[in-house]
VMD Tcl script that draws the C-alpha trace (Angstrom):
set ca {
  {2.93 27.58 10.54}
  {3.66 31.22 10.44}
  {5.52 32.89 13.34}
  {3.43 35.85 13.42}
  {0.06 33.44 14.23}
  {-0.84 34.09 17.93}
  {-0.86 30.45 20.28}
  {-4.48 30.79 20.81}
  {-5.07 30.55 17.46}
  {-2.83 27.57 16.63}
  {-4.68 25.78 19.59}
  {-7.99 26.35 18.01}
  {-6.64 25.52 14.51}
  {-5.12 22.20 16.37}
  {-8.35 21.48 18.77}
  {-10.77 22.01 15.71}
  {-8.52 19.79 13.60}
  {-8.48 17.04 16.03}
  {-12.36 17.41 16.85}
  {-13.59 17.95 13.71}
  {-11.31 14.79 12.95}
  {-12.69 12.56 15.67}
  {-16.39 13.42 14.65}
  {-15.92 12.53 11.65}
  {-14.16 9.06 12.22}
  {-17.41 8.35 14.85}
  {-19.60 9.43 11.84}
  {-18.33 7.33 9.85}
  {-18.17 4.41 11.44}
  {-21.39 4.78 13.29}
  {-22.89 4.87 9.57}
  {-20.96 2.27 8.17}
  {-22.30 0.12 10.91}
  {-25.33 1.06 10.89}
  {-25.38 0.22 6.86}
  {-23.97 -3.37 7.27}
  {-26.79 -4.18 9.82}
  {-29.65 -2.86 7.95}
  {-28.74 -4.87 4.48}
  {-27.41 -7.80 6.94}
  {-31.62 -7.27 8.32}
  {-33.02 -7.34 5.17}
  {-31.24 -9.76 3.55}
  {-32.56 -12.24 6.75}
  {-35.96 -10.35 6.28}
  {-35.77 -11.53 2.22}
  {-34.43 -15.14 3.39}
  {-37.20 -15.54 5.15}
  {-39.78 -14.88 2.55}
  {-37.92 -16.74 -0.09}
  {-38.00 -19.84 2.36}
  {-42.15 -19.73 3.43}
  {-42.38 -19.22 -0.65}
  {-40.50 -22.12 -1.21}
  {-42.13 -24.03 1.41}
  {-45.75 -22.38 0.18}
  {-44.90 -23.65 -3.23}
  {-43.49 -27.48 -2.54}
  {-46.81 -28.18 -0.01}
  {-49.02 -27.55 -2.73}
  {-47.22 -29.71 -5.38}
  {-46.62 -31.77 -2.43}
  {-50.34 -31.86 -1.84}
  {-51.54 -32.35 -5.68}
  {-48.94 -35.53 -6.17}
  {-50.50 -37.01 -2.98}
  {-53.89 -36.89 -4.15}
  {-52.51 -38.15 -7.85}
  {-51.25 -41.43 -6.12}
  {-54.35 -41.97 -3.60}
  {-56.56 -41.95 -7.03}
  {-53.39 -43.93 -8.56}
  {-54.28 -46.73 -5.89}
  {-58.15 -46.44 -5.67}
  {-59.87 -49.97 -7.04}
  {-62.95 -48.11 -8.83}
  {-60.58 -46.28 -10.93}
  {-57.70 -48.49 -11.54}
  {-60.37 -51.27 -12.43}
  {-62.11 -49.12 -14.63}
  {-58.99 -47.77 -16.38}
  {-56.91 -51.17 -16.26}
  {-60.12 -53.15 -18.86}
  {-60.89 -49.91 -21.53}
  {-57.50 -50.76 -23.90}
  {-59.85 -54.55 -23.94}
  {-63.11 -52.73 -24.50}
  {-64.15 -51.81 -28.32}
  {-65.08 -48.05 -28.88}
  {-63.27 -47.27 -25.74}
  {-62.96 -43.48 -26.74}
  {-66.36 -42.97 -26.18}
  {-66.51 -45.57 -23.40}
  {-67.64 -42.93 -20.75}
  {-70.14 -41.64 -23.29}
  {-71.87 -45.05 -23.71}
  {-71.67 -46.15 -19.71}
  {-72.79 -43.21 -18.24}
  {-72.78 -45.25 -14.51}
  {-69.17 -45.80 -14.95}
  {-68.21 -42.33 -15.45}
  {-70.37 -41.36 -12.49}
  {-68.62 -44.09 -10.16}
  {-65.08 -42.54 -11.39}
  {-65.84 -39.09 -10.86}
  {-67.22 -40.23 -7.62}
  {-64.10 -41.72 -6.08}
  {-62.28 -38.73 -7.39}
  {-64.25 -36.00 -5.75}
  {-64.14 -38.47 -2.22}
  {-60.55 -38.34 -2.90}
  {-60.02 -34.44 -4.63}
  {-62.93 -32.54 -3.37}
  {-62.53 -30.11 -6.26}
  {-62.52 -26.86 -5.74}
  {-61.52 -24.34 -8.61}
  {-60.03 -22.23 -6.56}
  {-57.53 -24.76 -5.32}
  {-57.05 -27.51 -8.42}
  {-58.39 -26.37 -11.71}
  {-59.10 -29.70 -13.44}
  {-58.31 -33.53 -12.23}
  {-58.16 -35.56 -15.78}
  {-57.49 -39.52 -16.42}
  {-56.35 -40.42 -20.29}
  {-56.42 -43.56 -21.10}
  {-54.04 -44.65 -24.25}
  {-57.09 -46.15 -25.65}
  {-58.45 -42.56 -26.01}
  {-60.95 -42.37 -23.28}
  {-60.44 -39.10 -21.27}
  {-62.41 -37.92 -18.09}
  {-61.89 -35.21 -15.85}
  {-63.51 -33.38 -12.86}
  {-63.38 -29.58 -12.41}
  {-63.34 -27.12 -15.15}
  {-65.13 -26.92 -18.33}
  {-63.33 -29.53 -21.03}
  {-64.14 -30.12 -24.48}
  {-64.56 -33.79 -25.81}
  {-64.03 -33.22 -29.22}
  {-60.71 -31.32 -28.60}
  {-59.60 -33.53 -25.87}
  {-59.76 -36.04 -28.70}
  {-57.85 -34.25 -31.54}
  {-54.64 -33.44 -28.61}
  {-54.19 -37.03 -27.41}
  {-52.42 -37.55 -30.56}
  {-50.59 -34.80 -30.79}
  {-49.19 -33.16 -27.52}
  {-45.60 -34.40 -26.98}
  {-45.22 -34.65 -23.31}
  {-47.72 -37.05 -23.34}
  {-46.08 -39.76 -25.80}
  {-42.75 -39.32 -23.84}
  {-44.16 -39.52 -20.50}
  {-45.74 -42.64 -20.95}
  {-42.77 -43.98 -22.17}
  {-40.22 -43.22 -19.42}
  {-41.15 -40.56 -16.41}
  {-42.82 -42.08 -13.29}
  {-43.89 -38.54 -12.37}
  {-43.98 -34.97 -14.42}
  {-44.39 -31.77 -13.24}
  {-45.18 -29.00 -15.84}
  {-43.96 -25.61 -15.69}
  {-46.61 -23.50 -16.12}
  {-48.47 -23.69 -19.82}
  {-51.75 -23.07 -21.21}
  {-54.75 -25.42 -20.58}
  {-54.33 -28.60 -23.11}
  {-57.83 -29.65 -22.88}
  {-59.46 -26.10 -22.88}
  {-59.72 -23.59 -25.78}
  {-60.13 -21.18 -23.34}
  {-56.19 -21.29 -22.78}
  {-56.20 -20.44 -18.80}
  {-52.20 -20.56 -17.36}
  {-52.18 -23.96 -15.26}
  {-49.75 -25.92 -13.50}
  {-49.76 -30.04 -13.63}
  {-48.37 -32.55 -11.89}
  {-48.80 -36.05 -13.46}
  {-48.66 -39.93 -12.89}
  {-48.99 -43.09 -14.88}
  {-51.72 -45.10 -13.40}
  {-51.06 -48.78 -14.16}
  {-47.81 -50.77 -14.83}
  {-45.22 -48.42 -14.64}
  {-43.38 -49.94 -17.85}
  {-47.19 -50.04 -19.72}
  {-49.79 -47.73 -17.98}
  {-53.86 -48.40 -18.90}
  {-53.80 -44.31 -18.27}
  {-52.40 -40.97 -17.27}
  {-53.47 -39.02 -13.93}
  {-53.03 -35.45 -13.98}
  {-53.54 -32.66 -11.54}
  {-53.95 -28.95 -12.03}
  {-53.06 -25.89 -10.07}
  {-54.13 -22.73 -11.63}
  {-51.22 -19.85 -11.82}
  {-53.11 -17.54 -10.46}
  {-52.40 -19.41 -7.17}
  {-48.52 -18.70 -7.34}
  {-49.44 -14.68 -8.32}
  {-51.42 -14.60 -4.93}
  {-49.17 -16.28 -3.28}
  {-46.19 -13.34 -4.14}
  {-48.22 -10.57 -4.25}
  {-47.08 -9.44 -0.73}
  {-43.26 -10.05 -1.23}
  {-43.28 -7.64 -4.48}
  {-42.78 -4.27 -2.90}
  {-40.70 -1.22 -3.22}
  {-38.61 -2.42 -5.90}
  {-38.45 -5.91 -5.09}
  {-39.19 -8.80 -7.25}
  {-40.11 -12.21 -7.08}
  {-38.58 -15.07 -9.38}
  {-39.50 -18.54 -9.45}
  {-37.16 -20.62 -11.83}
  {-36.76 -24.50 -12.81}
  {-33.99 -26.92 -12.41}
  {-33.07 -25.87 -15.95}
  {-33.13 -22.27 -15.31}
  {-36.45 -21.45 -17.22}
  {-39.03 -18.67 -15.60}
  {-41.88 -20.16 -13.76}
  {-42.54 -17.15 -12.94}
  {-43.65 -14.35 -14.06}
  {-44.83 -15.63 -17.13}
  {-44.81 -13.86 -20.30}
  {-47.72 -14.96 -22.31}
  {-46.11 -13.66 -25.67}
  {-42.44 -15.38 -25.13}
  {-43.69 -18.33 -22.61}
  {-40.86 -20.00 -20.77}
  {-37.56 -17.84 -20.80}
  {-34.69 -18.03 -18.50}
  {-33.81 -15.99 -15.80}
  {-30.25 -14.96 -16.94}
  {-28.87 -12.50 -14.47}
  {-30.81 -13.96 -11.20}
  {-29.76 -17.46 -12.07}
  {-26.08 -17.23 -13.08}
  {-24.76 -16.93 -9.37}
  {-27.52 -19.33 -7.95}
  {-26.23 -21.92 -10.46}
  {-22.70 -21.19 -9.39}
  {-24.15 -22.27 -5.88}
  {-25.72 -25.15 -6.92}
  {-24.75 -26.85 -4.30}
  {-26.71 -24.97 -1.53}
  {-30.09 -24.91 -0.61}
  {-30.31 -20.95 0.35}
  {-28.06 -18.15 0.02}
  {-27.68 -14.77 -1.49}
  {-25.09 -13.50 -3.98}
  {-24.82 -9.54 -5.81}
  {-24.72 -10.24 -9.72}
  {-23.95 -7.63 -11.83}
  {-25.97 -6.34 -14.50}
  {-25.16 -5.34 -17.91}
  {-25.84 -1.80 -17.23}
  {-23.08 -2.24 -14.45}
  {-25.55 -1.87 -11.50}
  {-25.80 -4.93 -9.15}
  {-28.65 -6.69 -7.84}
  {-29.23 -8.59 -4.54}
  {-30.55 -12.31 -5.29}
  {-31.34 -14.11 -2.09}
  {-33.15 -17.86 -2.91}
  {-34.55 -20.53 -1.46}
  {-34.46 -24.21 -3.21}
  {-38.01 -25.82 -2.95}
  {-36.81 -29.40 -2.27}
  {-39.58 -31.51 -3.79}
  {-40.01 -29.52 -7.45}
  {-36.75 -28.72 -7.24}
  {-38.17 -25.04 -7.95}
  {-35.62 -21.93 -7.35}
  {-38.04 -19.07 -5.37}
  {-35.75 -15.94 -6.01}
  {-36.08 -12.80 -4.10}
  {-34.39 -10.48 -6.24}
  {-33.95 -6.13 -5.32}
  {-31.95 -3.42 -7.17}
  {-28.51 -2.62 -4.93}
  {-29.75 1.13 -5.51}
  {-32.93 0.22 -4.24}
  {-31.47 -1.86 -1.63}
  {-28.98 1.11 -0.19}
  {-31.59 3.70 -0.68}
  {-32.42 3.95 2.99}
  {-29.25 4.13 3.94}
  {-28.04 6.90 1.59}
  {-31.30 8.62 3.50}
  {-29.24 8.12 6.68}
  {-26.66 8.77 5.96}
  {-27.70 12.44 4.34}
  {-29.36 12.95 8.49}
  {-25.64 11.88 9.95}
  {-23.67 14.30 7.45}
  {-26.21 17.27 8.22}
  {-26.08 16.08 12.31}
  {-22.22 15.95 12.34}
  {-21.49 19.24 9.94}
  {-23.98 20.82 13.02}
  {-22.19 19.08 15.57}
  {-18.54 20.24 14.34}
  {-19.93 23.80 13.87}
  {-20.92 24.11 17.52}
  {-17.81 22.57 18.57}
  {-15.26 24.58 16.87}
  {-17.84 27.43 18.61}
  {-16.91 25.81 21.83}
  {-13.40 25.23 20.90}
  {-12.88 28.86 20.32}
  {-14.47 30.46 23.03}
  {-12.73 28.05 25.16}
  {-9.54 28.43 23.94}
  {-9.73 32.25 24.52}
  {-10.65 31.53 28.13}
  {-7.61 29.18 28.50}
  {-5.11 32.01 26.80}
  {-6.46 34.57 28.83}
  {-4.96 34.20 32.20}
  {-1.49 33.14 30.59}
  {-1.32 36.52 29.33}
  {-2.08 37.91 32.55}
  {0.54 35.42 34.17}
  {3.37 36.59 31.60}
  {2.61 40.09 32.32}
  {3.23 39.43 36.18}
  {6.68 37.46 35.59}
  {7.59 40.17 33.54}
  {7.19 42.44 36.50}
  {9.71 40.27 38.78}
  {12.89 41.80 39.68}
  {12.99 42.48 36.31}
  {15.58 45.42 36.43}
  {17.73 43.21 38.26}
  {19.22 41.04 35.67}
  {22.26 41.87 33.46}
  {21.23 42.32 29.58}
  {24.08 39.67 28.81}
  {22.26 36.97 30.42}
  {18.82 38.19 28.69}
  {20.83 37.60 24.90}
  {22.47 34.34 26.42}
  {19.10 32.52 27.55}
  {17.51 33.29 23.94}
  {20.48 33.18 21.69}
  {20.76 37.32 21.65}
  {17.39 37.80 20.88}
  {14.58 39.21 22.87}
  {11.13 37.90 21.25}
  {9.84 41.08 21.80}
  {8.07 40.95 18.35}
  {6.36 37.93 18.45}
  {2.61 37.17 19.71}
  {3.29 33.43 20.63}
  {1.84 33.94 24.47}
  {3.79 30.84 25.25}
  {6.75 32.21 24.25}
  {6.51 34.91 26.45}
  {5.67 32.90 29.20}
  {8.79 30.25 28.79}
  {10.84 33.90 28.13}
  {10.00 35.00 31.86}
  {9.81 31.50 33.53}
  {13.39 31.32 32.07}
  {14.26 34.39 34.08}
  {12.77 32.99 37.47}
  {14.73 29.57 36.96}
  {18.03 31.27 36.53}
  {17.37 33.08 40.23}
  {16.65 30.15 41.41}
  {19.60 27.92 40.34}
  {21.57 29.47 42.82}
  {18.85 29.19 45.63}
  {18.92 25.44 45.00}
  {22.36 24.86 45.16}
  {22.65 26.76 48.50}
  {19.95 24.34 49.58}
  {21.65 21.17 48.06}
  {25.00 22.26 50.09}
  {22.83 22.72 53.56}
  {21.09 19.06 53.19}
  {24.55 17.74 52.43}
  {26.16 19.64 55.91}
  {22.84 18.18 57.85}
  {23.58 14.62 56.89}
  {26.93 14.87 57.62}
  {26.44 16.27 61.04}
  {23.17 13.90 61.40}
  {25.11 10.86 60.75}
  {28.20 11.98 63.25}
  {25.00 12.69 65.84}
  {24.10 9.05 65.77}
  {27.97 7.84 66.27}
  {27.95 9.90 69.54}
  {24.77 8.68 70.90}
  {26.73 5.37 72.01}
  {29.67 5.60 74.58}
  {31.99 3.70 73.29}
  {34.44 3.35 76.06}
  {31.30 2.33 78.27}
  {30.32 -0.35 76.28}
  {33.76 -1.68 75.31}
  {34.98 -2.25 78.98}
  {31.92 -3.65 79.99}
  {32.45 -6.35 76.96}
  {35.89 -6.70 78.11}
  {34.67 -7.50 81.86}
  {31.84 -9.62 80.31}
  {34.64 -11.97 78.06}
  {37.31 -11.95 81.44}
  {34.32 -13.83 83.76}
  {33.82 -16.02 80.69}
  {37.34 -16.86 80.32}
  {37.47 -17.75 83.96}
  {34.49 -19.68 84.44}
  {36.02 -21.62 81.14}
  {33.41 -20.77 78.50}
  {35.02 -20.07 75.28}
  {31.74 -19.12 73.72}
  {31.40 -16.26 76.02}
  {34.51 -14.97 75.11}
  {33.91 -15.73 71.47}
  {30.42 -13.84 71.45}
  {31.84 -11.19 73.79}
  {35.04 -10.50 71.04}
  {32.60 -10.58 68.00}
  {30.25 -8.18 69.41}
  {33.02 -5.67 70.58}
  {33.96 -5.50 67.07}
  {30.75 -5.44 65.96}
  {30.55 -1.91 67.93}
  {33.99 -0.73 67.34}
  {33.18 -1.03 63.27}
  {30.37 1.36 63.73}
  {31.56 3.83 66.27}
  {35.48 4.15 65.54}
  {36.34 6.33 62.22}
  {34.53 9.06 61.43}
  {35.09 8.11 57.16}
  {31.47 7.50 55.78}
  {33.64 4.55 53.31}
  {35.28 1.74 54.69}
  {37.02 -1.35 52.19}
  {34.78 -4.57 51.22}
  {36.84 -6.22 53.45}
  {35.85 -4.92 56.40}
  {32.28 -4.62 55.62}
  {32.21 -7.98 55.22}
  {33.96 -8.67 58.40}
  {31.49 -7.34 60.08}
  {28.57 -8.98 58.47}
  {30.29 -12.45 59.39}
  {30.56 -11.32 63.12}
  {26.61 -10.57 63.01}
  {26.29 -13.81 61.80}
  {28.31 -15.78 63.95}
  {26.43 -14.09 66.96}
  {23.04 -15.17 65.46}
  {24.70 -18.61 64.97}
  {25.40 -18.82 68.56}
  {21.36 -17.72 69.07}
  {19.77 -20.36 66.26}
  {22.39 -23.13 66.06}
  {21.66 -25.63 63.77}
  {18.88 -24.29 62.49}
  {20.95 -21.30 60.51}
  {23.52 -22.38 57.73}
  {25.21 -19.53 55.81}
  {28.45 -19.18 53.18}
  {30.41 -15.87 52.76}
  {32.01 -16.28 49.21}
  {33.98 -13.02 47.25}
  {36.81 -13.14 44.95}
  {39.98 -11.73 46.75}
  {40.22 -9.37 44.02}
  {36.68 -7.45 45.39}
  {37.94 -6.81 48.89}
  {39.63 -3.39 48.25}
  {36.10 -2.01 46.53}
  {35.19 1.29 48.98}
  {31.69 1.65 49.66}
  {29.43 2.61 52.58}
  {29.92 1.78 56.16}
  {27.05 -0.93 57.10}
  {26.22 -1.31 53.41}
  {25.58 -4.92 54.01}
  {25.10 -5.92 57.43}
  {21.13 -4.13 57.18}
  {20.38 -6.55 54.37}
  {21.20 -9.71 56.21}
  {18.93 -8.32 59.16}
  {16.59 -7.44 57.27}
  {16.61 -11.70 56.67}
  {15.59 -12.26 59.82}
  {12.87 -9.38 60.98}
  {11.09 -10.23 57.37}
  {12.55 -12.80 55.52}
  {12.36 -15.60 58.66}
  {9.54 -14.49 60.41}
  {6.64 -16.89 59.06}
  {9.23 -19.39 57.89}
  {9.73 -22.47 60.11}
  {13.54 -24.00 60.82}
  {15.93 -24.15 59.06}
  {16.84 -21.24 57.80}
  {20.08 -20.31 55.26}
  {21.90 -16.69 54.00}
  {24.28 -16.96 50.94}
  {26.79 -14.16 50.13}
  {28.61 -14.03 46.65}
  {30.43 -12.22 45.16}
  {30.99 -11.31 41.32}
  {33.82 -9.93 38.98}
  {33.43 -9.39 35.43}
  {36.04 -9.08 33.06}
  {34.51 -5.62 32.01}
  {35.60 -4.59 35.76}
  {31.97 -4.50 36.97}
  {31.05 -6.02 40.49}
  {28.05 -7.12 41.93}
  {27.09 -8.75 45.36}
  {24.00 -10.58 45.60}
  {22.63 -11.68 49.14}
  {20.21 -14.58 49.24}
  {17.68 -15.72 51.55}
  {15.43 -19.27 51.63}
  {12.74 -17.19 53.80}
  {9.11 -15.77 52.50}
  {10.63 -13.19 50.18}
  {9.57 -9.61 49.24}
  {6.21 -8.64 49.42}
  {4.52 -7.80 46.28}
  {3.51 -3.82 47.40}
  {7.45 -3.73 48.21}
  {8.86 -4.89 44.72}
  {6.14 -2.86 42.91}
  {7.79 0.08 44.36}
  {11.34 -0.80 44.72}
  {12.30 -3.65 42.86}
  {13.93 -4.53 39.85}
  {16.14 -1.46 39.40}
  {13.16 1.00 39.43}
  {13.66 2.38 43.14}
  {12.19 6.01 43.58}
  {14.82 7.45 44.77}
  {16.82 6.85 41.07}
  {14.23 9.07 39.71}
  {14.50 11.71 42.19}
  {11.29 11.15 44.32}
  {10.77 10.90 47.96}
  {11.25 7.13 49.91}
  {7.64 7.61 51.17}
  {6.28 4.06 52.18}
  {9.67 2.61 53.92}
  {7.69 3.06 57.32}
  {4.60 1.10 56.04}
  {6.05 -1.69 54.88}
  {8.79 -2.08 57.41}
  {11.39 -1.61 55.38}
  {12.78 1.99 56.85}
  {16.22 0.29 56.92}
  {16.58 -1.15 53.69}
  {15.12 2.29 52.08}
  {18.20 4.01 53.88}
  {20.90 1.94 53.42}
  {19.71 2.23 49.29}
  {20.08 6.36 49.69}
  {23.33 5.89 51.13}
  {24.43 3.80 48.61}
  {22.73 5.74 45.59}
  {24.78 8.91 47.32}
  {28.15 7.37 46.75}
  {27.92 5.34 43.87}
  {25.79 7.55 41.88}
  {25.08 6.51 38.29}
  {27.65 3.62 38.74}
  {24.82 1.82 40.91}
  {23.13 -0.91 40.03}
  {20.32 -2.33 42.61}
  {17.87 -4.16 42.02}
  {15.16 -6.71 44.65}
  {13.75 -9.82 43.46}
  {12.31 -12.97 44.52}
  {13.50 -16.31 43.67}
  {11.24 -18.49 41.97}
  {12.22 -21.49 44.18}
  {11.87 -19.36 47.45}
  {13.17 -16.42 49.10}
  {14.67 -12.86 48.50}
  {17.13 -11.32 46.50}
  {19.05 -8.25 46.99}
  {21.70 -7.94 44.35}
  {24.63 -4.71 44.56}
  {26.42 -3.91 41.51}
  {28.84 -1.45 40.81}
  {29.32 -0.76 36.91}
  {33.35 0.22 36.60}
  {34.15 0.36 40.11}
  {37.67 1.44 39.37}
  {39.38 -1.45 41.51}
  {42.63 -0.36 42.97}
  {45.99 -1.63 41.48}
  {46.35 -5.49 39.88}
  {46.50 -8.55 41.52}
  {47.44 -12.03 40.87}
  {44.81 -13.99 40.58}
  {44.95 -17.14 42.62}
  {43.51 -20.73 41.65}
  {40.63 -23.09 43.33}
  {40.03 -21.44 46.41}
  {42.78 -19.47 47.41}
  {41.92 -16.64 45.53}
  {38.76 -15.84 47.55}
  {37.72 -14.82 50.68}
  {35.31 -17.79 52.15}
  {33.46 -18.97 55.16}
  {31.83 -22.24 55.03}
  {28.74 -22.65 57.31}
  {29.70 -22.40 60.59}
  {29.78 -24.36 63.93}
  {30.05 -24.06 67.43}
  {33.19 -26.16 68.84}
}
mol new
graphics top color blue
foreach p $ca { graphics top sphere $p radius 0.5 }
foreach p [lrange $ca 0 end-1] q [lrange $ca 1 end] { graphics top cylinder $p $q radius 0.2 }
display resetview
């Protein structure tokens, strides 16, 4: 981006980028899900009305093969039927017995009820000739002449035990009305006396999808065989469905479904059907994908429009905003600027910026970092002034707390206290007496901050002897670090805090017994490490949160605020002592055991031991202390 472009207008370039970016990710998405729902609802919405078509459909052929069989089974009419192929003249059987044919149409109205807006015609043909039906208008003579000569009639009386028609043009009618049938033998199924058919007008099935046929949608019903129940073409007849059918037919297998096909214009087409499980009918619902989307290319015209608005009044914002924002860093460069300004050497000026003063540049930040840069370098020295004055308090802090105890006081009094012990014969009095006096001389002789591992460890078994003299029994503990550690310098009472810490924490809620491990470790690499164990409740979760594992505050540079809290002052300074010595060679770290207890573990990466020593075998080689007892 060009260097002479101010910062306030890279920030609005970058804000309106990133805004205008965001809005139209939401847009997008928003629309894209609001697309997939809407087809997802009318897809369900077309399921639906391709299933109560389907179902609409199958309960009337349903209904018209029911009322074939009751007729199939009623006496009047099977007797009648079953003795005209033994009857001579039987074509014009009905003609001559006028009571007969009133009996027969009698038991088919009680059984029909005939209405021509339901069934069109109910017809019985005998093979002998003899036809009578119920319902519309027939024609004798031509009834006559097509007995002979229609094929579905030969063929079904041979094999079918039931036919259903597609629709076709009346057979017994001249006046060629678009009917449905459904047919049965009536008889022996292997030589039927006669033929019962039933039929449903096609204007019924045009009602029926009236409703679903709007706004581009269609309505296909198609046979097992693919051919167009409807709509019927007059002029071709029966065709087949082509595009609709290919995918259901790839589906066969399913009863419902939808599936895109692809037209030969290369537009798609949504076809969502419904099997009708008695005619074994296909009711199609079938709509245009352009048709099908155009609501949502509506929509999404209103979220382009709303989110071009929306971007426009943001970038407003964005800019106004960002002017606001640039404003008072301007005024806050100009006032740096003014700071003791004179007072530093040009020299240092060209140093800080590589020997260029950006002078000619209209980056406000730059500015701002050019006279910040100026205020940091008067305050390096400021800071190291102060870093030299902490360091001085410490010191004299630390030798403050040395003083506070009189050592010649307490030491004589020990003495006097281990001479009436040895006297009245108690060797433990003398023993606790002698521990403790070193105990005291460790912290208050020497003025050096660093004493030897050796030492330091010295005096941690003395604590623990004296609390072994307390507890008894009920405290085991092992002191075990390779000889070659001993020399390692590090803080006085780096160790002995730790193990007390055991016992005001680690012990308090636990019941007897109680044991402290001390190890040692030396890697080949010359690292150390000494880890100090506890069986006792371990660390509290607040404490390792904000201490543990390596992650203390202090090794970022932050305060020790929350030592007091969690009762922990101790631990918190015996870490900053240790952190003040070792530096980056430090590695601390808390943890709990997963079996129970605390660990504090104390490395030190390249220690720099002193000098080379043999190394001894088994045991020799290291500086131990079994548990001990009291003799």
């Amino acid at each position: 981006m060009n260097r002479r472009i101010s910062f306030q207008t890279k920030l609005f370039i970058v804000f309106s980028m990133g805004i205008a970016g965001i809005i139209v990710s939401a847009f997008s998405v928003f629309y894209w899900y609001y697309q997939k729902v809407n087809i997802e609802s009318m897809v369900h919405t077309f399921r639906g009305e391709s299933q109560s078509l389907a179902q609409q459909l199958d309960n009337s052929i349903y209904t018209m093969d029911r009322l074939v069989m009751q007729m199939k089974f009623n006496p009047t009419i099977a007797n009648t039927f079953y003795y005209l192929p033994y009857v001579s003249n039987a074509q014009t059987y009905f003609d001559d017995h006028p009571e007969d044919a009133y009996k027969v149409k009698e038991a088919i109205s009680s059984i029909v009820g005939v209405d021509p807006q339901i069934f069109h015609r109910v017809s019985i043909l005998s093979r002998s000739g003899a036809f009578l039906a119920t319902g519309a208008y027939f024609d004798k003579v031509t009834v006559r002449d097509r007995l002979q000569t229609i094929d579905w009639f030969r063929q079904f009386e041979k094999s079918e035990y039931r036919l259903l028609l597609p629709p076709h043009r009346d057979d017994w009618d001249n006046g060629g009305k678009l009917v449905i049938s459904v047919i049965r033998k009536l008889g022996d199924a292997s030589s039927p006396n006669a033929l019962i058919e039933i039929q449903l007008p096609y204007d019924y099935i045009e009602t029926m999808t009236v409703k679903s046929q709007t706004g581009g949608k269609r309505v296909l019903i198609a046979g097992s065989d693919g051919q167009t129940i409807y709509p019927f073409s007059p002029e071709t007849g029966l065709t087949r469905v082509r595009e609709a059918m290919s995918g259901v037919q790839a589906q066969s297998e399913a009863s419902e479904g939808q599936t895109y096909e692809r037209l030969p214009d290369g537009s798609r087409q949504l076809v969502v059907y419904a099997r009708a499980p008695y005619s074994g009918w296909t009711v199609m619902i079938v709509q245009p994908e352009s048709e099908l989307l155009r609501p949502q290319r509506q929509a999404g015209y209103l979220f382009a429009g709303t989110g071009l608005i929306v971007i426009v009044l943001t970038m407003l914002t964005s800019y106004f905003s960002v002017k606001m924002l640039v404003k008072p860093l301007r005024r806050l460069r100009d006032s740096m600027n003014k700071v003791q300004l004179d007072s530093l050497p040009d020299a240092h000026e060209r140093l800080a910026f590589g020997g260029v003063v950006p002078h000619n540049t209209h980056n406000e930040i730059h500015h701002l970092h050019h006279s910040f840069r100026k205020m940091l370098d008067r305050l390096e020295a400021s800071k190291e002034e102060a870093i030299l004055s902490r360091s001085r308090e410490l010191q004299a802090h630390f030798t403050a707390l040395q003083a506070q105890i009189h050592p010649h006081f307490l030491y004589n009094t020990l003495s006097l206290i281990g001479v009436l012990g040895q006297e009245t014969g108690n060797r433990e009095i003398v023993q606790l007496t002698a521990m403790l006096a070193d105990m005291f001389r460790y912290m208050t002789y020497s003025a050096e901050q660093t004493v030897t591992l050796r030492d330091e460890i010295q005096h941690t078994r003395n604590y623990l002897n004296i609390m072994k003299f307390r507890y008894e029994a009920h405290l085991q503990f092992a002191i075990d670090v390779p000889e070659e550690m001993l020399e390692l310098r590090l803080p006085k009472l780096s160790l002995q805090p730790f193990v007390e810490n055991c016992f005001k924490h680690g012990f308090a809620a636990k019941r007897y017994p109680w044991r402290i491990d001390i190890r040692g470790t030396l890697l080949e690499n010359g690292c150390a490490s000494i880890e100090i164990r506890d069986d006792g409740e371990g660390f509290p979760h607040a404490l390792l949160e904000r201490f543990g594992h390596g992650e203390a505050s202090a090794a970022k540079g932050q305060s020790f605020g929350g030592g007091q809290e969690l009762g922990v002052s101790g631990l918190y300074n015996t870490y900053a002592r240790l952190q003040y010595d070792a530096g980056g060679r430090l590695d601390f770290s808390l943890s709990n055991d997963p079996a129970g207890g605390a660990i504090v573990r104390i490395g030190w990466l390249q220690p720099g031991l002193p000098g080379e020593r043999t190394q001894g075998t088994g045991n020799g080689g290291r500086m131990q202390n079994a548990d001990s007892t009291r003799s």
